[in-house]
C-alpha positions in Angstrom: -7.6 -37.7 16.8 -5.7 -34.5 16.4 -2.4 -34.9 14.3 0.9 -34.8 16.6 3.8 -32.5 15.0 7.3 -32.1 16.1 8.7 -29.5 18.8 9.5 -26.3 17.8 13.5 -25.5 18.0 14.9 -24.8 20.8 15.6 -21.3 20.2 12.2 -20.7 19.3 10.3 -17.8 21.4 7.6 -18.4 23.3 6.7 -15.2 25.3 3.7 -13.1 26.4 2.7 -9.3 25.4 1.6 -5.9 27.7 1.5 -2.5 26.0 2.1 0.9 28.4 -0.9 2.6 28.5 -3.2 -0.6 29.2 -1.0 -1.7 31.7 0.9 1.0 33.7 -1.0 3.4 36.2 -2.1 6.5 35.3 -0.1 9.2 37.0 -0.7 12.5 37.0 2.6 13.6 37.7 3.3 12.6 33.8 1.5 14.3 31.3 -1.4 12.1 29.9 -1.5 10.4 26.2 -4.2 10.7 23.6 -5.7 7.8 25.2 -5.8 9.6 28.6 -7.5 12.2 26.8 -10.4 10.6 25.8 -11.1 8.9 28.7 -11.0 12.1 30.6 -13.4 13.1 28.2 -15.7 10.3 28.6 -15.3 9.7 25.3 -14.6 5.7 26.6 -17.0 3.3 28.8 -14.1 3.2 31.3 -10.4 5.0 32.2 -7.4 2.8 32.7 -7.3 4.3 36.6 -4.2 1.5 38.4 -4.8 -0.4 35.1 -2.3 -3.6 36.9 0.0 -1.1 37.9 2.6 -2.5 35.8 4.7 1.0 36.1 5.6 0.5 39.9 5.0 -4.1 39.9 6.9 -4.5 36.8 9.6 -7.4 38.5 6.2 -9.3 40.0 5.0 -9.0 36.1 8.3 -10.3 34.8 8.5 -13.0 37.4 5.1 -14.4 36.7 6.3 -15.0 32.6 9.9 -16.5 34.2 8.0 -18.9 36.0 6.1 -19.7 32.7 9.1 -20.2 31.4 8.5 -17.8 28.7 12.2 -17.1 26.6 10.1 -13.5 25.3 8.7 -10.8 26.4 6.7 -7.8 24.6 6.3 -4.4 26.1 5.8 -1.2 24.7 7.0 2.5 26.3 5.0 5.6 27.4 6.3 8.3 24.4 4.1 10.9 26.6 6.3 9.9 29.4 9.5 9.7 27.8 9.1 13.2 25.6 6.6 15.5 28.2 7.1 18.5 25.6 8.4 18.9 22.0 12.2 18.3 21.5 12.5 17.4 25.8 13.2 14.3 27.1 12.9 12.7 30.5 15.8 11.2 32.0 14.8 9.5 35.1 11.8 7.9 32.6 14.0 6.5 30.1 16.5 5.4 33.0 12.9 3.8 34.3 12.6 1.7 30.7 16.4 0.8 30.4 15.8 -1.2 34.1 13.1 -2.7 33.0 14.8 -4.3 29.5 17.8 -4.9 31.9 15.8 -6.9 34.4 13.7 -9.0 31.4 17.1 -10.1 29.2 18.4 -10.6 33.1 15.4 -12.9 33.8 16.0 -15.0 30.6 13.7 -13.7 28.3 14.2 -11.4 24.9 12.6 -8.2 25.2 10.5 -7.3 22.3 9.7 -3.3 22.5 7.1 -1.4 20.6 7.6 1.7 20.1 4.5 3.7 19.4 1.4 1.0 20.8 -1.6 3.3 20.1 -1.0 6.4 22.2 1.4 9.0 21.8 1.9 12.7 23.5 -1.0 15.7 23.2 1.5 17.7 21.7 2.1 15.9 19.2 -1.3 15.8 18.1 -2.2 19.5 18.9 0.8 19.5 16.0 -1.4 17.8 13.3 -0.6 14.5 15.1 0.6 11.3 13.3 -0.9 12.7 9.6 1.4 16.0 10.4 4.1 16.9 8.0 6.5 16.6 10.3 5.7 13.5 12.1 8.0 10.9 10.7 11.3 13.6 11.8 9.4 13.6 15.2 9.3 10.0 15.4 12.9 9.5 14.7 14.1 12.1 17.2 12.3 10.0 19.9 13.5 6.9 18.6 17.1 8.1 19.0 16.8 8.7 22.7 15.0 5.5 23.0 18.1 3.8 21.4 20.6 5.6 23.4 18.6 4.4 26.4 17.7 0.5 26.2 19.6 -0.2 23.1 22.0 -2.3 24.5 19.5 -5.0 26.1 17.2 -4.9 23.1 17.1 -6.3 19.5 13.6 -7.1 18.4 11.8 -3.9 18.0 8.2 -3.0 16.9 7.9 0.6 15.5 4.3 0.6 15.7 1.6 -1.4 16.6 -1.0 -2.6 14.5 -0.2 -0.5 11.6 -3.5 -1.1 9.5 -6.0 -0.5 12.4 -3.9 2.4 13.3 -5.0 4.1 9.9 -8.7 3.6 11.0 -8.7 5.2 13.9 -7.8 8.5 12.1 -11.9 8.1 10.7 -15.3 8.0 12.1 -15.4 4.2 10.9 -14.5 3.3 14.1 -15.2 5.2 17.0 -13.6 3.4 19.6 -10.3 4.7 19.2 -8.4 8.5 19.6 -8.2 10.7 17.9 -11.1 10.0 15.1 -12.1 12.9 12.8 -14.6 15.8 13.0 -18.0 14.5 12.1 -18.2 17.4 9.5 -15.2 16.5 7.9 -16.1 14.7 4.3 -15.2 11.1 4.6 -13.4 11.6 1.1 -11.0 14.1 3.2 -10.8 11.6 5.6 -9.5 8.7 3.2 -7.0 11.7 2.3 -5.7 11.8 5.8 -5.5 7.9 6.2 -3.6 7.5 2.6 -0.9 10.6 4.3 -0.9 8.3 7.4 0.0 5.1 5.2 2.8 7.0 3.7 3.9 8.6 7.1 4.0 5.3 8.7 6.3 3.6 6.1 8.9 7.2 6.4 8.6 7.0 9.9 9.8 3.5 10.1 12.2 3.4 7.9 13.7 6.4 10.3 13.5 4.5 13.0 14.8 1.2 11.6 17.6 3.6 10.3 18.7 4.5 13.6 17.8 1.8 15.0 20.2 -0.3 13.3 23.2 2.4 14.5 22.4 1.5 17.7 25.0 -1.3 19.9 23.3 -4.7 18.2 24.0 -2.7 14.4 23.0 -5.1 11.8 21.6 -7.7 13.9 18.6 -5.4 15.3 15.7 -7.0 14.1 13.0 -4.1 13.1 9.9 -4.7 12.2 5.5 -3.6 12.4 3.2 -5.7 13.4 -0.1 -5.9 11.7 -3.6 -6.9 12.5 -4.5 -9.7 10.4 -7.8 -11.5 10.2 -8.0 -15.4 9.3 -9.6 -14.8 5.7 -9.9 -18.0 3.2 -6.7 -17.9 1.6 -8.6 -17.4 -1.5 -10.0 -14.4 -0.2 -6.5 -13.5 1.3 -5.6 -13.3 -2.3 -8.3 -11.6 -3.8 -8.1 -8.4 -1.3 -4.7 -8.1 -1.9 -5.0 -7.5 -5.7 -8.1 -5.2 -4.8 -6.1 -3.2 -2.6 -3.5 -2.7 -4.8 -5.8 -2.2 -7.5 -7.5 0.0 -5.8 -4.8 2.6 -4.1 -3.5 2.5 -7.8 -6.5 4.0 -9.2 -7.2 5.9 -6.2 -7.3 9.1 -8.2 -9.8 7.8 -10.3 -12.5 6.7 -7.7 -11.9 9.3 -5.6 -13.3 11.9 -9.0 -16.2 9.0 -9.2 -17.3 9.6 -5.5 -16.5 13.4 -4.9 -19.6 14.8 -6.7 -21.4 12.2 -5.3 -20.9 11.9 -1.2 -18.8 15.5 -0.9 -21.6 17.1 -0.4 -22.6 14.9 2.9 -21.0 14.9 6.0 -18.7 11.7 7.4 -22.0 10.8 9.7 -24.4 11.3 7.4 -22.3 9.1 4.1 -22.0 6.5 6.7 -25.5 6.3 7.7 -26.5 6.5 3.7 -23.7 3.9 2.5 -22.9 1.7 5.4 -22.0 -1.8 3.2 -20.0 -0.1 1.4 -18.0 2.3 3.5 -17.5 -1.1 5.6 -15.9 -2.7 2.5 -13.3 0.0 2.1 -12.0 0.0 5.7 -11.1 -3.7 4.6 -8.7 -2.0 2.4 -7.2 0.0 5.2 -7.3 -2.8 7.5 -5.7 -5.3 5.4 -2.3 -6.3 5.0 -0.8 -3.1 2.8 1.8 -2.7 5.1 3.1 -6.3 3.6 2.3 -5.3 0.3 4.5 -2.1 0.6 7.2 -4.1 1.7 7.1 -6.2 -1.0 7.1 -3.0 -3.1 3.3 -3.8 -4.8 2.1 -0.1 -3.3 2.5 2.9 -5.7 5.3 5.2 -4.5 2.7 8.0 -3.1 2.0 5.5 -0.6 5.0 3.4 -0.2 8.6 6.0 -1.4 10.7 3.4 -3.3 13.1 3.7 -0.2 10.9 2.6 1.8 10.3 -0.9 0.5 12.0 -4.0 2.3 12.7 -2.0 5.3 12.0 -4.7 7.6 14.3 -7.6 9.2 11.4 -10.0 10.7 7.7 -10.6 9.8 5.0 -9.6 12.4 1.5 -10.0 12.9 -1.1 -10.2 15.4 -4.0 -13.1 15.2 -6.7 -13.3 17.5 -10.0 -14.3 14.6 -10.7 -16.4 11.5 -13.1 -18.2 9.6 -13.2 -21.3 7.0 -15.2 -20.6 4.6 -16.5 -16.7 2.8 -20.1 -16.2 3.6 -18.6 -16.6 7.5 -16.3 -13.6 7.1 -19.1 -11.1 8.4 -18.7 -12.9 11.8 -14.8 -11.2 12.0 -17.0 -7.6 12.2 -17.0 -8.8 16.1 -13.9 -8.7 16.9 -13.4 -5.4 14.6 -16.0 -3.9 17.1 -15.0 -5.0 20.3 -17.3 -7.8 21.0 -14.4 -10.7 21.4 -16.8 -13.2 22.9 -18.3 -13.8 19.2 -15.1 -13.9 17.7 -15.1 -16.9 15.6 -12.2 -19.1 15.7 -10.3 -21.4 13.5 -6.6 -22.3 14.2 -5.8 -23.6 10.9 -6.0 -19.8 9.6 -3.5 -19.1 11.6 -1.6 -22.6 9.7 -2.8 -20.7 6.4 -1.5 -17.0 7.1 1.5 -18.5 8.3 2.3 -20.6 4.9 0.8 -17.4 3.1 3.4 -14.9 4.5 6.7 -17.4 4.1 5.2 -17.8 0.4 5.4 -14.1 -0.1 8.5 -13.3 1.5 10.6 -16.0 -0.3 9.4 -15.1 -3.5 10.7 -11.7 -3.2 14.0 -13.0 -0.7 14.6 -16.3 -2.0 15.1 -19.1 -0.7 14.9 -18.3 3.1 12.6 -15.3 3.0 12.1 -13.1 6.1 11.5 -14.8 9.9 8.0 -14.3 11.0 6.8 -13.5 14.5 3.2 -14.1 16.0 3.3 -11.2 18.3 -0.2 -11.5 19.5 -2.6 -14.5 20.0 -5.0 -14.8 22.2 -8.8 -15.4 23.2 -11.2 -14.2 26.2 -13.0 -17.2 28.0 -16.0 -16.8 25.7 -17.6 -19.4 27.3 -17.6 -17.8 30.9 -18.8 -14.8 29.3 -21.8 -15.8 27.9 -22.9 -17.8 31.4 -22.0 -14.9 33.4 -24.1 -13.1 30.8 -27.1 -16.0 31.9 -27.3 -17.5 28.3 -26.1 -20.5 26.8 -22.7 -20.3 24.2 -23.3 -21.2 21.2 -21.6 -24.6 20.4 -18.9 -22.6 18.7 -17.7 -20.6 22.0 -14.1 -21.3 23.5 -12.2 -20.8 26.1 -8.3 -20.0 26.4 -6.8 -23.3 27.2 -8.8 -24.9 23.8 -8.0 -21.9 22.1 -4.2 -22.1 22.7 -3.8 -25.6 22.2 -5.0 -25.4 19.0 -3.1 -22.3 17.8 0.2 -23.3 19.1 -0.2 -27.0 17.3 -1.3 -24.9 14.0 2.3 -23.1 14.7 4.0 -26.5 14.8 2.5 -27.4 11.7 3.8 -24.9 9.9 7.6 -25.2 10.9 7.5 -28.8 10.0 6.2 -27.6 6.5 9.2 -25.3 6.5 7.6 -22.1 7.3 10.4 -19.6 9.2 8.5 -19.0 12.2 10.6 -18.2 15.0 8.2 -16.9 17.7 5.1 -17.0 19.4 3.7 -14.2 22.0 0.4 -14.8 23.8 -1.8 -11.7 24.4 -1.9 -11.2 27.3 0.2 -11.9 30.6 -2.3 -10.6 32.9 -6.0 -8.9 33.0 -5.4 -5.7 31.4 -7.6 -2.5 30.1 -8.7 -3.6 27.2 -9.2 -0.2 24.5 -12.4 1.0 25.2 -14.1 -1.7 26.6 -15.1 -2.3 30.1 -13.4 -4.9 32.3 -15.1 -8.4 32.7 -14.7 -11.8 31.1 -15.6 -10.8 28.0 -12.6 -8.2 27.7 -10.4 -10.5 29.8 -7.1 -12.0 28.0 -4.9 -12.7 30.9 -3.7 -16.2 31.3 -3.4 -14.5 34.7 -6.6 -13.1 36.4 -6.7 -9.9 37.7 -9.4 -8.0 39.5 -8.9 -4.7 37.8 -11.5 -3.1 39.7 -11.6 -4.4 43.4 -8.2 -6.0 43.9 -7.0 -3.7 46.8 -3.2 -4.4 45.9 -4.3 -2.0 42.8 -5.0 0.9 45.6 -2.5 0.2 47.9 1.4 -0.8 46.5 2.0 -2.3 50.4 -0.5 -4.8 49.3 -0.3 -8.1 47.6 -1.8 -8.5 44.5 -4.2 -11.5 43.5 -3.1 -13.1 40.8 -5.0 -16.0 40.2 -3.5 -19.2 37.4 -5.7 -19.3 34.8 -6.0 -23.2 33.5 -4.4 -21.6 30.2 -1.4 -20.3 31.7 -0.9 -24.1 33.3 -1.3 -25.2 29.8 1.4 -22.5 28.8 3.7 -23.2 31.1 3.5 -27.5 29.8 3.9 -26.2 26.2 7.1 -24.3 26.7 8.5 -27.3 28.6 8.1 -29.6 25.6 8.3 -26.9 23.0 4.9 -27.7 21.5 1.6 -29.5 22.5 3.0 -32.9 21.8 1.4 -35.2 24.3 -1.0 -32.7 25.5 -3.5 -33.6 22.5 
């Protein structure tokens, strides 16, 4: 019998998550993102097209996470929208944003915004893009207007998502995501531009948080990233912290070990000659060193000294984890996309949690920083592999089991005194999932959404079909009782 742990506070958040470009319309009266780029390219299996049309539908959106009873909700905004052309800014577009915060604090709920979530304007990256010198000054110019828009209704902010995954993409280890690097371009030159990403990141937040923090809410605007963690061993959570910190410390030194040797090679051909080991070192990329600069444990070419302990809250995303270290090659599927053989094991989620409060109150004693679970979520695995015409394996969940599970590993931890004061589900609805095609197997609405045939997508006078997913009726108990309680 599972154990039964007390309700979370009242004031605790239980919310949802979207982000802009997987959710709002494309509109070619704005001028398109990176991601719109590469889908016009065909450089993805499928374009976002009406994605849910969450542009034009927002109040239906909001209403649906009302009726949850949801006391959060996470959106990001369109910076191709909101800054068309360098230095000029849209005024009916940011007007558009400031209704929408309005009408989410007006429907009960806390709006959480992120402020870069993947995509950003062309000209931005025709101008050396996010590894550009300039970048982090760019980023705070936007995030003034942002604050002079919606500042008012808003106090938890994201500056940008997934941090650590972010790096990655600026490589040809993973080709999913824009903008990737020139396959002549040395993969040593490439660790050079994700290391100048690291350090832009942490400038361009501390910017943001900067300004953010002269906005209406001052000192009590919570600022924060949010990171894509995987459920290591805790062990192992350990170990690659010290191995990333060993290693970006004597990054000089290995990078004169490997130069005479893979220089010579392009980034395709070193990844077809080294491919264990160029997938261990995107682990140090991908791994928590935006904590670890926080905490000040990054060397200051990396992390400036004034950039450590610029945040106010804790955030993470956790959708996949293992118990034990010879499993951990099974997280490489969600990594690549293929969330239906994601493994999963709530009480990582338990373990990161405890990890994180650990860290934070040794370094802010004794209350530490609060932490936010700004994405959890699963597809129905299980429908996916019978739509598929196989069996799932005995390991296979689907989203009601999934969040059960999670949310009691959640209680768990605030009854061992971990300062959790949040917890989002990804996602509200069916949404365009990054370069994936829709179908169960990319699908983490707790509301269903045909995507691809629902003729309210083609046609605003239309009603949409939204149909309940037996995980958002599970939600919806959960916030009532502030926990799973007697739902085990």
């Amino acid at each position: 019998m599972s154990t039964t742990y007390p309700p979370l506070p009242a004031d605790f958040l239980f919310g949802v998550a979207c982000a802009d470009h997987q959710c709002e319309a494309y509109d070619s009266a704005y001028p398109p993102d990176v991601w719109d780029w590469w889908e016009e390219r065909g450089l993805v299996p499928q374009p976002r097209r009406s994605a849910t049309d969450f542009w034009h539908r927002y109040p239906e959106y909001l209403a649906l996470a009302r009726d949850l009873g949801c006391t959060a909700f996470r959106l990001s905004l369109s910076w191709a929208r909101i800054e068309p052309e360098p230095g000029v800014f849209d005024p009916a577009v940011l007007e558009h944003y400031a209704r929408l915060v309005e009408m989410v604090r007006g429907a009960g709920m806390e709006p959480v915004v992120t402020l870069c979530h993947y995509v950003w304007p062309l000209h931005l990256e025709w101008d050396g893009g996010l590894v550009g010198a300039g970048f982090p000054e760019r980023f705070a110019r936007y995030v003034e207007q942002v604050r002079d828009a919606c500042g008012a209704s808003v106090r938890y902010w994201l500056t940008f998502n997934e941090p650590n995954d972010l790096v990655i993409t600026h490589s040809n280890f993973n080709r999913r995501f824009p903008p990737g690097a020139p396959t002549w371009r040395s993969w040593l030159d490439q660790i050079d531009d994700m290391e100048t990403l690291i350090r832009n990141l942490f400038l361009a937040h501390r910017h943001a948080r900067q300004i953010l923090h002269g906005g209406p809410h001052g000192s009590q605007t919570m600022v924060s990233m949010n990171s894509d963690m995987h459920g290591f061993p805790v062990f192992v959570q350990r170990l690659l912290d010290w191995w990333t910190c060993h290693h970006f410390k004597s990054a000089r030194r290995l990078r004169t070990f490997l130069a005479g040797l893979l220089v010579p090679q392009t980034a395709q051909n070193a990844t077809q000659g080294f491919p264990d080991f160029l997938r261990s070192l995107t682990l140090l990329f991908d791994g928590d060193w935006w904590e670890l600069g926080m905490l000040g444990q990054l060397p200051t070419y990396l992390c400036p000294s004034d950039c450590v302990d610029q945040l106010d809250f804790v955030a993470f995303d956790f959708y996949a984890a293992v118990r034990w270290p010879w499993q951990i090659p099974r997280l490489t599927a969600a990594l690549d996309g293929h969330f239906e053989q994601a493994p999963s094991y709530a009480p990582g989620l338990y373990n990161l949690l405890r990890y994180f409060d650990e860290r934070f109150k040794a370094a802010h004693p004794p209350h530490g920083k609060p932490i936010l679970i700004a994405e959890n979520g699963v597809v129905n695995q299980v429908a996916a592999y019978k739509l598929r015409g196989q069996n799932p394996p005995r390991d296979a969940i689907d989203p009601a089991t999934y969040l059960r599970e999670h949310v009691r590993q959640v209680q768990r931890a605030h009854a061992d005194g971990v300062n959790v004061v949040g917890y989002l589900v990804w996602s509200l609805t069916s949404n365009r999932e990054w370069g994936l095609r829709f179908g169960p197997a990319s699908d983490f609405g707790l509301y269903h959404l045909d995507l691809d045939g629902d003729p309210g997508l083609r046609d605003p006078g239309l009603p949409l079909h939204l149909i309940e997913t037996p995980a958002a009726e599970l939600y919806r108990k959960i916030i009532q009782q502030r926990g799973v309680g007697k739902l085990s």
